[in-house]
N, C-alpha and C positions, 0 to 999 in steps of 0.2 A: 316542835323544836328539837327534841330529844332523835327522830327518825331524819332529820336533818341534819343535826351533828353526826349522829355515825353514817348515813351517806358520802358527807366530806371525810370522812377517815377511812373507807373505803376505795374512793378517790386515790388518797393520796398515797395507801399502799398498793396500788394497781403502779402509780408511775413511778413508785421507789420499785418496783419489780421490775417495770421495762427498762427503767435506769442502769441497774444491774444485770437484767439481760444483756443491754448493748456494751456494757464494762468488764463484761466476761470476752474475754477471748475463744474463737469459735475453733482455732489450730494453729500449730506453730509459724505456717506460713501465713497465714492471716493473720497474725498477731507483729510477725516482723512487717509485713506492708505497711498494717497501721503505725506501727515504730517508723517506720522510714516517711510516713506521710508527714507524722508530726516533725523531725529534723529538718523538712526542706522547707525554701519559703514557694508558696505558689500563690500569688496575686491574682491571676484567672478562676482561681478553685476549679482549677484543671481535673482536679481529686476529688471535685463532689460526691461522689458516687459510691467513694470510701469507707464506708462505715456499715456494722454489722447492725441489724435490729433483731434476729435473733440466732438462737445457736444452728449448727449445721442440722440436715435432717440423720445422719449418723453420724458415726466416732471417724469413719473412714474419708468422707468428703469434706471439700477444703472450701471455706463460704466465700473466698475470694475468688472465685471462679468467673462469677458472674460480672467483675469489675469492666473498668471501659482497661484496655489495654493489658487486659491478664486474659491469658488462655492456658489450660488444663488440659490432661492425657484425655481418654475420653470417659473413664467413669469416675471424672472430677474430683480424683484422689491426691493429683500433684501438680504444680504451675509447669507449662513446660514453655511458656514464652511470657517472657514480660517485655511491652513497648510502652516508652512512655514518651515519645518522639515528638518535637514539635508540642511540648504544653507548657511553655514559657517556667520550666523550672529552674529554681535557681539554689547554693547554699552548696556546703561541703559534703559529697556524698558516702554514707558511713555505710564503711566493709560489711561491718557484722552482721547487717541486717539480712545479708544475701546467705549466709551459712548455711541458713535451712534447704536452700531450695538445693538440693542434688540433683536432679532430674532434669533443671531447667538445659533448655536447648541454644533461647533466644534471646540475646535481653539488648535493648537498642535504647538508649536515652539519648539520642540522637539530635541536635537542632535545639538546644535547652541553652546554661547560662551557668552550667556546675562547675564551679572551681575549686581550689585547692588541689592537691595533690589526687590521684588518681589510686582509688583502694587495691592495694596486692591484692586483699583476702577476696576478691572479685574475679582474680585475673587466675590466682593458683588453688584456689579449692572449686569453682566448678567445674569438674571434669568433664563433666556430660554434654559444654557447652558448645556450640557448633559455627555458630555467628554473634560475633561483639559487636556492635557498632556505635562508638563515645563520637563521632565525630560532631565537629559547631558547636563545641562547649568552649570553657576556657581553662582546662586544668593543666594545671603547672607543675615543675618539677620534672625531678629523673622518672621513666618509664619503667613499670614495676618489671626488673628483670633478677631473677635470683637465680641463675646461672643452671637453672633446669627447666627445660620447657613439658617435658614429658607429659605433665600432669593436666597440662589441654590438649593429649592427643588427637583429639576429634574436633579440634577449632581448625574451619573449613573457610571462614570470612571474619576480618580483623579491617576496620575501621576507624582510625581516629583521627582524620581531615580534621584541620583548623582548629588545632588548639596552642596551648602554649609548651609544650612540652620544651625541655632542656636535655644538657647533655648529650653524653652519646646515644646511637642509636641500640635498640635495646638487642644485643646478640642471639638471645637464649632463641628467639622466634624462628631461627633457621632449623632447628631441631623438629618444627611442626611439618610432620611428613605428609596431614593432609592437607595444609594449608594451602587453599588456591586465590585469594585476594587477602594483600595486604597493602593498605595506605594507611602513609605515615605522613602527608602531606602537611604545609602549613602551620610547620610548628619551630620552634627554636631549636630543633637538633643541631649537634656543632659534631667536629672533628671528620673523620673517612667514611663512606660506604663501609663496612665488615665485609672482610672476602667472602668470610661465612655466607653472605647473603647467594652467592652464589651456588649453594648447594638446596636450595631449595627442590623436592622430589615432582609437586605438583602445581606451583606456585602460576596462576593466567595471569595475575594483573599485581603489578609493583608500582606505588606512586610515592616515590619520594622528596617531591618537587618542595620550593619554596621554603625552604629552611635555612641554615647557615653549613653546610654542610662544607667540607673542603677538602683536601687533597685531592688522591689519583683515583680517577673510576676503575676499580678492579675490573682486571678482566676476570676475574672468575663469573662474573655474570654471564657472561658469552655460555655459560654450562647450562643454564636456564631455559633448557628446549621444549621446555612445557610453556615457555610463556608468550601470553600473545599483545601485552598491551604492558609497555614500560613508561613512566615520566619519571625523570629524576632531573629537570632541568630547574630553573630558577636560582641554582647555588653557585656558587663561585670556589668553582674544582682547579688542581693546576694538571697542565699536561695536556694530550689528545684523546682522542675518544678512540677507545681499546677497538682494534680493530676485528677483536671474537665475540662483538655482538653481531658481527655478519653471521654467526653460529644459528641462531636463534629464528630456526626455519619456521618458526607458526606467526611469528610477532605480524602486528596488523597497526598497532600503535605506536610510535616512537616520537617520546619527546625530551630533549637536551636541550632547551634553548636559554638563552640568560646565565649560560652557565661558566664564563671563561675560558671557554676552551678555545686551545689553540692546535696548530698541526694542519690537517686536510681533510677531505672527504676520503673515509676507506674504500679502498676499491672491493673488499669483501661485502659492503651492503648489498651490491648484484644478489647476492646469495639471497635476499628478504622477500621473496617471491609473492611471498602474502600480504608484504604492506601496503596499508594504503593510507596513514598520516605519518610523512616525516616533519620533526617541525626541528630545526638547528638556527635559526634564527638568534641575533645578539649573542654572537659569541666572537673569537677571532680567527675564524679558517679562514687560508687562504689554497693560492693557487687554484689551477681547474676543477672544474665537476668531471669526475673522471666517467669518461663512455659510459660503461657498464651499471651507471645508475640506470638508462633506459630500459634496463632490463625485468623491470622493478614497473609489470604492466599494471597490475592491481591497483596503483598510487591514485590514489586519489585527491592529496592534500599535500602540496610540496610547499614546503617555503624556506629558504636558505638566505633572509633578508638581512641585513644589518651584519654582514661578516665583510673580510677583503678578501671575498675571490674574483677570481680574474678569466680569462680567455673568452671564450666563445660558449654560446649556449650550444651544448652537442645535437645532431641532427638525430644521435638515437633517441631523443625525447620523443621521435615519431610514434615510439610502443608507449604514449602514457593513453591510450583510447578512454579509461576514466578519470583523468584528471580532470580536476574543475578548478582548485586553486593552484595558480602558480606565481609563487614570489620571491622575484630576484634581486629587489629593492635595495640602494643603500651598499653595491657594491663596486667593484673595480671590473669589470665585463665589460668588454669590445665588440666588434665584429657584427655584424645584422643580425635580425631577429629574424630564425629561419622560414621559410614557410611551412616545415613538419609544426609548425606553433598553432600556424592557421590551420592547421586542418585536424588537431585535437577535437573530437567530437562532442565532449562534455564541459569543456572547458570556458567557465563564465566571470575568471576573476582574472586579470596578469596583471601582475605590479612588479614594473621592470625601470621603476624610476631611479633619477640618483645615479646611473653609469654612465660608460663612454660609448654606447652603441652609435653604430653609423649609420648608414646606407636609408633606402625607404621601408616602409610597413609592407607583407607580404599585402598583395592587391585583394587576395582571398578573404583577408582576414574579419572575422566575424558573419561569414555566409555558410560555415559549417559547425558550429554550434550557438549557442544562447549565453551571447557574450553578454554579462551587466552590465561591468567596471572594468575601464580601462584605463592603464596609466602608465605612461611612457614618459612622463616629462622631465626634463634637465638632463634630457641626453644630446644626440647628434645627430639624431633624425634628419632626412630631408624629403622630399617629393611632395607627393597630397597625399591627404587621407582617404584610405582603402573606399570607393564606394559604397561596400556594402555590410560596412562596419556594422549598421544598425538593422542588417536586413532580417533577425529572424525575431525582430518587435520588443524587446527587454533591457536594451541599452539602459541604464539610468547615470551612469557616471564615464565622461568621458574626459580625460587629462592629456594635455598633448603641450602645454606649456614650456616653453626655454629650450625649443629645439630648433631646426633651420629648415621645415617645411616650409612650402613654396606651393602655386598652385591656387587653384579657387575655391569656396566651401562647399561643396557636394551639395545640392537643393536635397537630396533624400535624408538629408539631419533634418530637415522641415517634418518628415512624416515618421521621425521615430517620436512618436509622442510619448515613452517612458520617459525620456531626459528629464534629470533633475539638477544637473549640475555641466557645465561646459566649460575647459579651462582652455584655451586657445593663444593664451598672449605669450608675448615675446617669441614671435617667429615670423614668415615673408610671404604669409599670407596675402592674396591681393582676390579682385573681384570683389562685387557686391554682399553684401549679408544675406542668405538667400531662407533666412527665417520665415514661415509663418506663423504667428506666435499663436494664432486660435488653434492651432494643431500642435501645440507644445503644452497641455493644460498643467503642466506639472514643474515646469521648468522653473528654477529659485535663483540661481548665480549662474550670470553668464557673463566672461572675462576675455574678451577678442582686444584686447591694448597691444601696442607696440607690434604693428604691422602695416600693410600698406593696401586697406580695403578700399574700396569707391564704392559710389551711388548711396551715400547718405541713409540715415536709420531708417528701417521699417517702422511703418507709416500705422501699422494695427498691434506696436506694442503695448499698449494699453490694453489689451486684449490677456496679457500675461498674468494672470489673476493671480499668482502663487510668486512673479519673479520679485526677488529682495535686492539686488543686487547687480549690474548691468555698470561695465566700464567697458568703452570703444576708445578712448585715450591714447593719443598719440597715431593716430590715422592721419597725417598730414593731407591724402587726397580723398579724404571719405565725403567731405562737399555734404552740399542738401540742406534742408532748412528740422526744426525742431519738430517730432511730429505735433500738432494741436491737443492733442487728447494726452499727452507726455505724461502733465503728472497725475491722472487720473490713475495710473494703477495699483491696484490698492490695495498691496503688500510691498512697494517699492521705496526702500530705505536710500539705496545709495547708488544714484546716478550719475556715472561720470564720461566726459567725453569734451576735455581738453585737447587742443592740438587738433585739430580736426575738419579744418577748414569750413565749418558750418557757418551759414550765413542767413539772412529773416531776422525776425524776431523774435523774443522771449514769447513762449505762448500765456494766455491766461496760466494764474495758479489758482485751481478749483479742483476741491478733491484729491487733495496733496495733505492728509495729515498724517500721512506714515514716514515722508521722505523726512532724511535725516542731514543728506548730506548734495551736494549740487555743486561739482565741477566742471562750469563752462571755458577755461581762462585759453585765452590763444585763437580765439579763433576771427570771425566775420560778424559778428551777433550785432544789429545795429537799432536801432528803436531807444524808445523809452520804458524805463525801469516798472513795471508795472506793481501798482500798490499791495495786487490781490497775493503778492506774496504775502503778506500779512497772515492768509487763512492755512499756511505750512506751519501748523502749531508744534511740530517735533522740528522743527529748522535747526539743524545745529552749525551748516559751513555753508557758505553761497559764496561762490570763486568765478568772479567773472571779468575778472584781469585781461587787458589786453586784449581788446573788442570795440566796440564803434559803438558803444553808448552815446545816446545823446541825453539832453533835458534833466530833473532835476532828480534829488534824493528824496522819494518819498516819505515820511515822515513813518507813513505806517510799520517800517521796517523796523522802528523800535515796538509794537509789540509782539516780537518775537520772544517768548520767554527763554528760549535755551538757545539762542543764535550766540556764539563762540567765537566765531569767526566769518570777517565778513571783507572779500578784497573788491575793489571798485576800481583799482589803480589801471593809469592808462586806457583809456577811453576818452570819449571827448562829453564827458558830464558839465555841468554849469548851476550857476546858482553857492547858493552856502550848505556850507552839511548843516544838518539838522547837531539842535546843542542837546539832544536827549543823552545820557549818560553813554547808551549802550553804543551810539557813534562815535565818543571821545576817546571808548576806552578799545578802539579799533588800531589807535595810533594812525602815524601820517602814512607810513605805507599801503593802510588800504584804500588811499588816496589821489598820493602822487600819479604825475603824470595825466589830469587832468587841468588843462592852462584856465578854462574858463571855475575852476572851483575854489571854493574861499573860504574860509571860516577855521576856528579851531578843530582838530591841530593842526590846518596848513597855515599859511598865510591870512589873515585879518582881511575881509570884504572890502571893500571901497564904496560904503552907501551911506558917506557925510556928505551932505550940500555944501555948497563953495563958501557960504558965509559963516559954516561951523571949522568951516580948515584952519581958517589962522589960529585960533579958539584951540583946536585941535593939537596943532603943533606946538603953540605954546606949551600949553600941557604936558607934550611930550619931551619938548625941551628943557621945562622944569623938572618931571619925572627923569630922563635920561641923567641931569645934573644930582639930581639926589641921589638915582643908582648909582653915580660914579663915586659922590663923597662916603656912601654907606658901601660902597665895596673898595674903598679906598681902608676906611676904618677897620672892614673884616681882613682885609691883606695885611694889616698889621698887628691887629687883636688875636686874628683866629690862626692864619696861615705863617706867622715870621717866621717860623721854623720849621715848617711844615710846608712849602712849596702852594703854589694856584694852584685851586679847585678846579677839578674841570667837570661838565654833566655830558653823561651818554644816555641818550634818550632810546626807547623800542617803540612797536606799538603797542597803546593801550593808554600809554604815558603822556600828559602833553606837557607841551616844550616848556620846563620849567628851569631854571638856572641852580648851578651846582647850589649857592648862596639861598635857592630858595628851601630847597631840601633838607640842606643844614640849619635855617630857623627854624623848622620845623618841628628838629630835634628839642625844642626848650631849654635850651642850655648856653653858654655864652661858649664854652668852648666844647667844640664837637668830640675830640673824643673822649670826652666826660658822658657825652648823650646816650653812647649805649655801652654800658658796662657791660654787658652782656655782649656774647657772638649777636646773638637774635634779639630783636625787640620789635616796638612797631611804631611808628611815627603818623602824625598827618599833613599832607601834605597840603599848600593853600589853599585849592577847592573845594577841600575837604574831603577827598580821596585817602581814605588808610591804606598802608603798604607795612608791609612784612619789610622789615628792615634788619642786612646781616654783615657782622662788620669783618674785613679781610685785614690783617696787617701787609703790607708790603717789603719786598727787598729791590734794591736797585736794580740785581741782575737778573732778575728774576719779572719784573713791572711789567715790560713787555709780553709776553709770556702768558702772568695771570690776565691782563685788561685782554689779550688775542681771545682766551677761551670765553671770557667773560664777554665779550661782544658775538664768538660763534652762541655761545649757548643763549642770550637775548634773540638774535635771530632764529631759534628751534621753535616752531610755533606747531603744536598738537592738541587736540580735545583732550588727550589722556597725558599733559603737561604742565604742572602748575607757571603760570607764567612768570617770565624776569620783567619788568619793566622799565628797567633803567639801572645805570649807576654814576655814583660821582666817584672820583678819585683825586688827591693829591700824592705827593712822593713817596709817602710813610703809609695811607691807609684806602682803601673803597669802600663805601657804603653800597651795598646792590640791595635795589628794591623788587623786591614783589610785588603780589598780584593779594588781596587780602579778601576776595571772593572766596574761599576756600575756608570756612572754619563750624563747619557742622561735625567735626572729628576724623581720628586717622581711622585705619585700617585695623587697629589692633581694640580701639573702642569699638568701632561697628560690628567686631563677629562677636560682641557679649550678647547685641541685640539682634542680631540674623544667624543664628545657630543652626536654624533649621530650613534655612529658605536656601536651595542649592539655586533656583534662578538667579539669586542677586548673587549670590557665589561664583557662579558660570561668567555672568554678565562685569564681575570685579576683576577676575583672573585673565579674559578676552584684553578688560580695558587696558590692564599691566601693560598686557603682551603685546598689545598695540603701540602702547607707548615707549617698549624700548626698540621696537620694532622700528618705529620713528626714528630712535637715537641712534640704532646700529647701520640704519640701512639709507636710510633718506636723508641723513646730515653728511657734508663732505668738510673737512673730513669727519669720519664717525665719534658721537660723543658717548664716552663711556659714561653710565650711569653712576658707578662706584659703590651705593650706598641700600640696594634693592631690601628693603624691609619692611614688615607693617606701619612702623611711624613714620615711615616717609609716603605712605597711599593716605593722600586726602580727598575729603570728598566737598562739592558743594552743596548750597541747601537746596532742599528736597526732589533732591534726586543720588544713584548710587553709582552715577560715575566716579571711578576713579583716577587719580590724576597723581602724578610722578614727584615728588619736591626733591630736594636737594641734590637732584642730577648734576653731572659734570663735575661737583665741588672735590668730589675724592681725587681724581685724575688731577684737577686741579693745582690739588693740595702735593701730590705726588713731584707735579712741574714746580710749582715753586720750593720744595724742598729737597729739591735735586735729584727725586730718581729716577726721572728721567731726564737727562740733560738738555737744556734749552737750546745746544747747537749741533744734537742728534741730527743726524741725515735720514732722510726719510723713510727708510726701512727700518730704522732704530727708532722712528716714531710709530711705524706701521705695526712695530711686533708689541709695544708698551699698550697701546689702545687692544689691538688684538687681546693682550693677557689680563685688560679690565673687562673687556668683552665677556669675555670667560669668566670669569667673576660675577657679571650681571645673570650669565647662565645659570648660573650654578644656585647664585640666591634666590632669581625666579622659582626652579624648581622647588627650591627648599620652601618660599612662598606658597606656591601651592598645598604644599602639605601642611603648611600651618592654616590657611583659608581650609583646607577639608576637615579640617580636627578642630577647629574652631581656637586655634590658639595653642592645643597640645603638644603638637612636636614642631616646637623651633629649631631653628640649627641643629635638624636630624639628619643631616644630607648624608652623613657617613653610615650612621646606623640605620637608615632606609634601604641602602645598596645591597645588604644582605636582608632585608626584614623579607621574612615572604608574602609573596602578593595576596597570598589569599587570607592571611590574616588582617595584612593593610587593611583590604576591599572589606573585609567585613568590619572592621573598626568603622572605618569612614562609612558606611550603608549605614552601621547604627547610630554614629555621630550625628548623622545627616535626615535618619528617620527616613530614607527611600523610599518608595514605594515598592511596591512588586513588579512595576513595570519593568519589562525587559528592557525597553528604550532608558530611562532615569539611569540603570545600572549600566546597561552599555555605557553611557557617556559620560557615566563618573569613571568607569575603569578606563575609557582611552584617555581621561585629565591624568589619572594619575599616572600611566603610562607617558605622558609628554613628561612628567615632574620627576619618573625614574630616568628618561634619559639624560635630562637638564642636569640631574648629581651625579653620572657617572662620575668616577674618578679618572680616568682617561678624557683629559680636554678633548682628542680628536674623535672621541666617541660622542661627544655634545651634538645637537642641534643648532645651529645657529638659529638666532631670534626669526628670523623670514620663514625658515621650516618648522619650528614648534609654533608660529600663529598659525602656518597653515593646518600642521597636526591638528590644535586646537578647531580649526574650520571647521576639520572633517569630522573628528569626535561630534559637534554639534551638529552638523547635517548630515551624519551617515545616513539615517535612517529616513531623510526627508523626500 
């Protein structure tokens, strides 16, 4: 027992000795690490590794030597690099801890989560230091500048991308004579460039981009002949761009873009001999690209997009031999597209959409380099397209859309099998479709609408294993029958080809649970409805308006779960519609114009016997006389002062009388029924409806019921529907659609914080749906009201859908500001300036859908926020991944939602071009 006892006391002074071993400090720089270990928070125990077990093996050696991210001279006497890059640290980083190290060379905390203010004692007592790199942190505040830089003579790289910095830009740094990179990127810097900056001795790389930065870009920069790579665009500067950075003979990088600038292209840039990315894009130059930019062969990345310049693309672009991107996108440019374009040998991008170019495509074009992406569309194009556009095999995008080409479609677009995307409509196209689709394995959207093709669809699109997408709509002579194997392809969402003169039958539907949407209307389609639509479980629109339907309404077509919309009208159908809900709630329009069809909500069948008619009519004679005494009773009860009721029916609604809508209320006198604007009622069948109450003015009546019957007639998936309204002199009751109550837009993002698909999938729906109101409603209906409580969704699913559309515009006509007997360009520019408006909140929308609700009504402080703070807020908001594709097409969304809040309306997008932006952000990479 007694040799047991002191055993354990033994014991226990061996681990109070290692205890105090690792409690001793091994030297003053190992004793500040562990000081700075313990002030930060590290979650990862990124600093495992941290800690001493015993003392150094001399007085002279530093025991943090060995640490992950510390590196020492080489007889391990002093730190001369500390990285601690990338280890999830976070907390306020203390100055003092760094005093010891004199020697140190390196220190990078680079890619961490360190905030507060930024330590002086860091910045002005290591002298020896030679590269800083703070950047992708988040420290705030002024930039440690105390008006002497002297004392980092030897600081040779200065980084501190994406953070929050403020104030001015910090002056004392021009003093650093060896300083050859400094980025200051992605921070809240405000006020001028410092001319200072221009006397830099050794300075390659200057990135000032993405801050709030403003005034005139000094020309003292132009003195910076040691530099080869400048960004200071993203701010909103006033004035032109100094035309003595043509000075600046080594530069290879140059980027000003987003930056306000106005004025011209310097004809001194000639002088740039070495460049080869200019990027001035979203700024406001104008007039020509002056000549002597051709002179400028190095270039390899031009892009001059989103400005108003004007003339001709110059023929000295012959000397760009390395250009690959070039983009002219987005301006005011004439005159044909020279053939020195076609015969650029590296040249795989041109985006020359959005001008006034005429004439045809050079013939040559794409047989002398490895063209990808082409995009000419919403110009004035005419002839056909170049032969051998896709001859050196890598075509994947080709846009030729809203031009005046004419001509056949080349069979050798059959054998570019890169194609992933084809935009071909609105032009005078003619000839057959000369597709093979088993030789396109990769093709997704193809859009040949609104031209004048023949010989009817190929026959082996079923073959298109990858296509999502396929509208031939508006072919009036494209003839031919449906191919058989149609809906079997099985990625194929959205099939349209209205107008079309197609004739046959509907084929089988088997193997259709991807299609989402099926517009046949207008054409020859003749047969009976077949049932096996049933097995198109994603069904959301089937439009077969205007065709030579015979026989009845399949029954099966109510189990469709998401069928939305469903037109049948004009055909010669027979029989009764089917009484299942999802038929009634189609209204009579998807109906009419069938003589042999009957039932609600058309016309009442005729399938009483002759012995139940008299029986029959009594009844109705009876009925008719009580509705006359009980709507005698309500004209003097409900309406003495208040004028007849009237009902205006849509589809969805069936024919219900104003009197019926108003019992419904439970109230004897109706406008006691909804105190409120909004309520909800039920209506006889027992159909709930969103009910909203309007007061009226006399002069004005006309007016609000005109809008109020366009916006009932707006019928879209991403549209909460109107169903009807009743009105007398004083008030309207307009009914809704009461499908829609699993919550708005602004409850949904507390529960999809992190899912950017439904995010992607919510912000598309928006944009569809004012896409709808801007562009497809004549005349156009302005939204008004674009916010998260107006996006509702149905149950369980995450479409979104638009409420309170029209009502603002509405409200505007009946309150007089815009006058009810405006002539039409006084109505034209009133819808135009709520258009604008619905732009404007779109974007803002977006950026509340990416932050999950953080920045509402940021439209104005977004315009200056820099992007690269944005994009990394929203990655972390949104949990990203590290895919380059995820981050691609989050940064082109927020990219659509910067243009949407420009402050210059004619800088906006209208809604047709930001769904399309939207497109392409989602299938750039497809």
């Amino acid at each position: 027992m007694e040799s047991s006892s002191k055993l354990h006391k033994l014991c226990g002074y061996f681990y109070l000795f290692l205890f105090f071993l690792t409690s001793v400090a091994a030297d003053p720089q190992t004793d500040s690490l562990l000081s700075l270990k313990s002030q930060l928070t590290d979650k990862f125990d990124s600093l495992k590794d941290w800690f001493v077990i015993t003392p150094g093996v001399s007085d002279k050696s530093v025991a943090c030597c060995s640490w992950s991210g510390v590196r020492c001279n080489q007889d391990s006497t002093s730190v001369v690099s500390l990285d601690l890059s990338s280890k999830n640290l976070a907390g306020n980083l203390p100055g003092n801890q760094f005093l010891v190290f004199s020697d140190l060379l390196e220190l990078n905390i680079s890619d961490n989560s360190f905030s507060g203010e930024f330590p002086a004692e860091i910045f002005f007592n290591l002298t020896n230091l030679r590269s800083l790199d703070i950047s992708r942190n988040n420290f705030s505040g002024r930039f440690p500048d105390n008006g002497n830089g002297s004392s980092l003579k030897n600081l040779i790289y200065l980084d501190a991308l994406s953070n929050s910095f403020s104030g001015p830009l910090p002056i004392h740094l021009s003093q650093l004579e060896n300083l050859k990179v400094l980025n200051l990127a992605g921070s809240y810097f405000t006020g001028s460039i410092p001319s200072q900056y221009g006397s830099f001795k050794n300075l390659e790389f200057l990135h000032l981009g993405g801050n709030l930065l403003s005034g005139h870009i000094p020309q003292e920069l132009g003195n910076l002949t040691t530099l080869t790579h400048m960004e200071i665009g993203y701010n909103s500067y006033q004035g032109v761009i100094p035309w003595q950075i043509g000075y600046l003979s080594e530069l290879k990088y140059l980027d000003i873009a987003g930056a306000n600038l106005s004025g011209f292209l310097p004809k001194r840039f000639s002088n740039l001999t070495k460049l080869e990315s200019l990027f001035l894009f979203r700024n406001h130059l104008s007039k020509e690209i002056p000549w002597g930019l051709g002179k400028i062969t190095s270039l390899v990345n031009l892009d001059l997009s989103d400005n108003h310049l004007s003339g001709t693309i110059p023929e000295s672009f012959a000397g760009f031999k390395n250009l690959r991107l070039l983009n002219l996108m987005y301006n005011e440019m004439s005159g044909t597209l020279p053939e020195v374009i076609a015969q650029l040998p590296s040249l795989d991008t041109l985006f020359i959409w959005n001008n006034y170019f005429t004439g045809s495509l050079p013939k040559s074009l794409g047989m002398n380099s490895k063209l990808r992406w082409v995009d000419v569309s919403t110009n004035s194009f005419q002839g056909e397209i170049p032969q051998g556009i896709c001859s050196r095999g890598v075509l994947y995008k080709l846009m030729l859309f809203s031009n005046n080409f004419t001509g056949t479609l080349s069979p050798s677009l059959s054998n570019c099998s890169t194609l992933v995307r084809i935009r071909l409509e609105d032009n005078s196209f003619s000839g057959v479709i000369p597709f093979s689709f088993s030789q396109l394995p990769d093709i997704s959207y193809i859009d040949l609408s609104r031209n004048k093709l023949t010989g009817g669809i190929p026959l082996d699109i079923s073959k298109a294993t990858k296509l999502d997408y396929f509208n031939i709509s508006n072919n009036p002579e494209l003839g031919g029958k449906l191919p058989p194997q149609i809906w079997s392809a099985p990625r194929l969402h959205n099939f349209s080809a209205s107008s079309c003169s197609i004739s046959g039958g509907l084929p089988e539907f088997e193997s259709c649970k991807m299609i989402t949407v099926i517009e046949l209307s207008n054409n020859n389609i003749s047969g009976m409805l077949t049932p096996t639509v049933s097995t198109c479980g994603s069904l959301q629109k089937i439009d077969l308006a205007g065709n030579s339907m015979t026989g009845g309404i399949p029954e099966r077509f109510a189990k469709l779960p998401h069928l939305i919309i469903l037109d049948l009208s004009y055909n010669n159908l027979s029989g009764s519609i089917p009484s299942d809900k999802v038929f009634q709630s189609m209204g009579k329009h998807a109906y009419e114009g069938n003589a042999n069809l009957c039932g609600p909500p058309l016309k009442s069948c005729s399938a009483y016997s002759s012995r139940k008619l008299v029986s029959v009519l009594i009844a109705c004679l009876v009925s008719i006389l009580l509705v006359a005494v009980a709507t005698l009773a309500l004209y003097y009860v409900r309406h003495r002062n208040q004028g007849q009721w009237k009902m205006v029916s849509f589809a969805g609604l069936p024919h219900f009388t104003a009197d019926d809508v108003l019992r419904s209320f439970g109230s004897p006198e109706p406008i006691e029924a909804v105190p409120a604007s909004v309520s909800k009622a039920v209506l006889p069948t027992g159909i709930t409806v969103i009910v909203r109450k309007i007061e009226l003015q006399d002069k004005k009546k006309s007016v609000v019921l005109n809008v109020l019957t366009q916006m009932g007639n707006a019928r879209h998936v991403n549209l909460v529907r109107l169903l009807g309204f009743c009105y007398n002199n004083d008030l309207v009751y307009v009914l809704y659609d009461n499908n829609l109550h699993t919550g708005t837009l602004a409850e949904k993002m507390r529960t999809k914080k992190k899912d950017w698909a439904t995010k992607k999938k919510i912000i598309t729906g928006v944009a569809k749906g004012l896409y709808f109101l801007h562009h497809e409603c004549y005349p156009a209906i302005p939204h008004g009201d674009v916010k998260s409580t107006n996006i509702l969704f149905g149950e369980d699913k995450m479409e979104p859908c638009l409420g309170e559309f029209g009502f603002k515009y509405m409200q505007h006509l009946k309150k007089g500001f815009v006058s009810s007997t405006a002539n039409t360009d006084q109505m034209n520019d009133a819808i135009k300036t709520e258009q604008q408006k619905d732009i404007y909140n779109f974007g803002q929308l977006i950026l509340e859908i990416l932050t999950n609700g953080k920045l509402m009504n940021a439209g104005g402080l977004m315009q200056n926020k820099p992007k690269d703070v944005l994009l990394r807020e929203i990655y972390t908001e949104n949990e990203v991944s590290s895919s380059a594709f995820e981050e691609e097409e989050i940064k082109r969304v927020v990219e659509v939602a910067l243009l949407c809040i420009r402050s210059n309306q004619s800088d906006r997008p209208c809604m047709e071009d930001a769904l399309r932006l939207l497109s392409e952000a989602e299938n750039r990479f497809k």
